[in-house]
C-alpha positions, 0 to 999 in steps of 0.5 A: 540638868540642875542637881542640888543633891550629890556626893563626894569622898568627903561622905560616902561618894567615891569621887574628889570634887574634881571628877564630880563636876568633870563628870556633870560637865560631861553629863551637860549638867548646868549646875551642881551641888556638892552636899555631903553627908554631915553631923555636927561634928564635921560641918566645919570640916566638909564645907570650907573644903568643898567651897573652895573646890567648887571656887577653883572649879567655877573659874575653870569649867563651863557649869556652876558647883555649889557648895552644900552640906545633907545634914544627915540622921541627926537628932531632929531639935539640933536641925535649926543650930545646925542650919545655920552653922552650915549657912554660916560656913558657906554652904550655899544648899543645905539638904536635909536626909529625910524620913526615906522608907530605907533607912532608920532616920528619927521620927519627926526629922522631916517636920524638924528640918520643914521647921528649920527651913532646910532648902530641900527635903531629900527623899522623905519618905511618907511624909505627911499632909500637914508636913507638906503643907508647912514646907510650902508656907516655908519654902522647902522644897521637897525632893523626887529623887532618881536613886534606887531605894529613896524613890520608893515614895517618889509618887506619895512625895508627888501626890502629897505636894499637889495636894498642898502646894509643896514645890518639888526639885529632882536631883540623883543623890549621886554617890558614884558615876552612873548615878548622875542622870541626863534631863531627859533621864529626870524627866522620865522619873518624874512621869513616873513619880505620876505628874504631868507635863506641866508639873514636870516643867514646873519642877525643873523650873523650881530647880533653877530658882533655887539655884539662882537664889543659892548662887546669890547668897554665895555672891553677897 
């Protein structure tokens, strides 16, 4: 399982690094990100600590964990200064918390991040035709996702990306430890979110090169 979307008590989760990624190593995860939830206000505080627990953990454990950043509820025109302060950081994936159906999140913060270029648009919720086309001619990636409430539009963000051409990533937006899934486990949300075999191989594919381009940046 690659999982570029996850939670520690940095934000909202309720593990330390540690146990995360002790936790993944036990699920069989190859990698994880470490991107918790962040405004402007402490970006400068959550991303050098989660770098240097994913650099302690890389040297000990059999997996790779990233550091990253969800830029979260934020006022959609400070989505491009706030992507590049959090890559300027070191965060290696930067997400973006999307349009999801669940949560009050701004309007037009889906096409703000899509604009920003964010490596992945989590859960966004209805998003629209002309967004999705713009995260393909940007290279977003957009988010199906295994937890409960975000996955509501899983099969409108699925139906909208075949339609354009958008690539798709899984990932479980993990907050505590049931919430991190098996591949076979991703495989059946992404069946369910209605694509095919071959679209769900693709999607796991997507995962991994996103993946190798994050671990590539952090060597530079």
């Amino acid at each position: 399982m690659i999982d570029l979307h996850t939670h520690t008590l940095f934000s909202d989760g309720v593990l330390v690094p540690s146990e995360l990624v002790r936790r993944a190593v036990m699920k069989g995860y190859e990698v994880i990100a470490l991107t918790d939830h962040a405004d402007a206000s402490i970006l400068d505080f959550i991303i050098p600590r989660l770098a240097t627990a994913c650099r302690e953990l890389n040297a000990r454990w059999k997996i790779t964990a990233l550091p990253g950043i969800e830029l979260t509820h934020i006022p959609p025109e400070t989505f491009a200064e706030l992507v590049s302060k959090a890559r300027s950081l070191g965060a290696a994936v930067v997400v973006a918390h999307g349009e999801t159906l669940v949560e009050p999140v701004h309007p037009g913060t889906n096409r703000a991040a899509i604009e920003a270029r964010v490596d992945i648009l989590a859960h966004p919720g209805l998003i629209t035709k002309d967004e999705a086309e713009r995260a393909a001619k940007n290279g977003v990636c957009l988010e199906i996702t295994t937890r409960k409430g975000h996955s509501l539009s899983n099969g409108h963000v699925a139906q909208m990306a075949g339609q354009t051409g958008a690539r798709l990533v899984i990932d479980t937006d993990t907050h505590e430890p049931g919430d991190l899934v098996t591949d076979e486990f991703a495989r059946s949300v992404l069946l369910g979110a209605g694509l095919s075999a071959e679209r769900v191989a693709a999607v796991f594919r997507n995962s991994k090169d996103l993946a190798e381009r994050a671990i590539a940046a952090l060597h530079k």
